[in-house]
N, C-alpha and C positions, 0 to 999 in steps of 0.2 A: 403557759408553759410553752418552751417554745422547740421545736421536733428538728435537730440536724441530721437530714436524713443518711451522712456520711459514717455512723457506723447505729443509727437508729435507737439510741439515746435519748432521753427526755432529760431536756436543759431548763434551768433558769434563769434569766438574764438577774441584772442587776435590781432594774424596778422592778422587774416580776418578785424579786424576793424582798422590796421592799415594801411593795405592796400586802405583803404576807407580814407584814411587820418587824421585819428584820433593819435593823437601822445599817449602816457603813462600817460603824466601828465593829456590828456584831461578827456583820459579813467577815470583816478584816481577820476579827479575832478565831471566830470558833471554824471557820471555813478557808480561811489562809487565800492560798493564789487560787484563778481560777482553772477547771477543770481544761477551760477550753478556750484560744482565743481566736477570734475571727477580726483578716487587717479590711481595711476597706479597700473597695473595688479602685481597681485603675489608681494605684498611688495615692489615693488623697488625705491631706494630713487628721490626724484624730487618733486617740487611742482605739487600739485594738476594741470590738465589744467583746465582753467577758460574759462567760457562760458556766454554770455550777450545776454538778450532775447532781438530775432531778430525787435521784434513788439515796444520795450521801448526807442530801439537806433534810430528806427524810428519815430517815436514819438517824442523824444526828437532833433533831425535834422529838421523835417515838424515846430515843436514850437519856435525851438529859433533861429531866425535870426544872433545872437550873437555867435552863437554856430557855424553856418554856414559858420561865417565867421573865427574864430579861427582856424576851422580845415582846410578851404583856404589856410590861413597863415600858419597851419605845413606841409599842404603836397607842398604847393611850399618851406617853409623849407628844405624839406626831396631831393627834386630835388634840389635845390643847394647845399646842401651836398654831395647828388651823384655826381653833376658836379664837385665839388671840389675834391674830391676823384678820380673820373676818370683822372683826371688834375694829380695830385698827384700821381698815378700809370705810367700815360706817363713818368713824369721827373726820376721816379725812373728806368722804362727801359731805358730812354736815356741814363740816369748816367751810370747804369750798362753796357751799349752796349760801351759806351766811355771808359770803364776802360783798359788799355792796358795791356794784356800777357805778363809776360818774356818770350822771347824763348825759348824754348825746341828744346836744339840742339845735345844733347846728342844720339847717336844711340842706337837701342833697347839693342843692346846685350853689349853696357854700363852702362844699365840702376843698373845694378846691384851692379856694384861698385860706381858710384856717390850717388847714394840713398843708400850706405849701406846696400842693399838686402840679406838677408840669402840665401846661396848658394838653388839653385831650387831644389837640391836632398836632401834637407833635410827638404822639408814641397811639399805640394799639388801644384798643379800649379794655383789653382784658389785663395788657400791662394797665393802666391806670386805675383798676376796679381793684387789683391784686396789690397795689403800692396803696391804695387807699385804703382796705382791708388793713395791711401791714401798720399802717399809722393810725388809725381808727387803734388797734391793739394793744401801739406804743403808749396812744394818750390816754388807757386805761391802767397804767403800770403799775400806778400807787395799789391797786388791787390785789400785782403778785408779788408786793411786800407784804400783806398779810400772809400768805405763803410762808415767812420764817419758822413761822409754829412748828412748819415739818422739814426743815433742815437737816435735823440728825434723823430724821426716819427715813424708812425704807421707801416709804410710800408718798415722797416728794414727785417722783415722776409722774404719779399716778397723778399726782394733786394738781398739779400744771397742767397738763392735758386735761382735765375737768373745767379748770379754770379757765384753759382757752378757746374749751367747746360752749361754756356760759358767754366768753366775750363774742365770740361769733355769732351765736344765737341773737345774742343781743345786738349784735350792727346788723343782724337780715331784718331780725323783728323792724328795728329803726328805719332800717335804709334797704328794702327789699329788692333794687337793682343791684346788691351788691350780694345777691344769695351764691352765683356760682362762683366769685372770688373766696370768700368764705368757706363755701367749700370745698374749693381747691388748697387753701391755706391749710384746712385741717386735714383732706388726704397728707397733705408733706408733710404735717408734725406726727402723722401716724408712721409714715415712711420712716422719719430719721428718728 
């Protein structure tokens, strides 16, 4: 619950009361606009946060039986979504643990001619460990076409990023000169 100490008031923000099990539409419906709104500091763009006095939502919980039982029904709602979703993140790791590597049989110091590598004397070595990396990744590709499975889901992002932390594993395990390319590669797919 959260204290604006401007006229000393107990508020609720919005998760506060959805954590209490009140879904969006409830809020909408049985609690209308909110009591309070607060813009953010120095200009910055965002809605206002909304705040709902502490004393009205109780109030309106103690009075209406109907109400009680609505927001029953969203938060065990909200847990079978979570179970679902949790459900949903297991089959996306299993898929992704199931997908099988092409070998990487090539030895390091052929790495440069089958990947088409610019000669190491003629760029940095961390450019060339990181372009190496990059194409080590590409020649596994067929891999994140197994990936279509989860196309329409939610949880395609999630499945890539799993998938590209297997193929990196898998080129340090291979090619252990190539561990801090690798993981420079996966800092930037966490970044973007």
């Amino acid at each position: 619950m959260s204290d604006l100490s401007s006229d000393n008031l107990a508020f609720f923000t919005i998760e506060e009361l959805q954590s209490k099990g009140w879904s969006r539409r409830l809020i909408l419906r049985h609690l209308g606009a909110a009591d309070k709104l607060v813009h953010h500091a120095r200009g910055r763009p965002g809605r206002p946060r909304q705040y709902y006095c502490a004393s009205r939502v109780r109030l309106l919980e103690i009075s209406s039986p109907s109400l009680v039982d609505e927001i029953e029904k969203s938060r065990s709602f909200a847990a079978r979504n979570s179970q679902v979703q949790d459900e949903r993140m297991k089959s996306i790791v299993n898929e992704v643990a199931s997908i099988k590597l092409p070998p990487l049989e090539t030895p390091y110091h052929g790495l440069m001619e089958q990947l088409r590598l610019p000669d190491p004397a003629l760029c940095s070595r961390d450019d060339w460990e990181r372009l190496a990396v990059r194409r080590l990744v590409d020649t596994m590709a067929s891999s994140v076409g197994a990936l279509e499975v989860f196309s329409w889901h939610a949880g395609v992002c999630e499945a890539r990023r799993l998938l590209l932390k297997r193929q990196l594993d898998y080129i340090v395990q291979t090619y252990p000169l190539l561990a801090d390319a690798a993981s420079h590669m996966e800092r930037e797919s966490v970044d973007s």
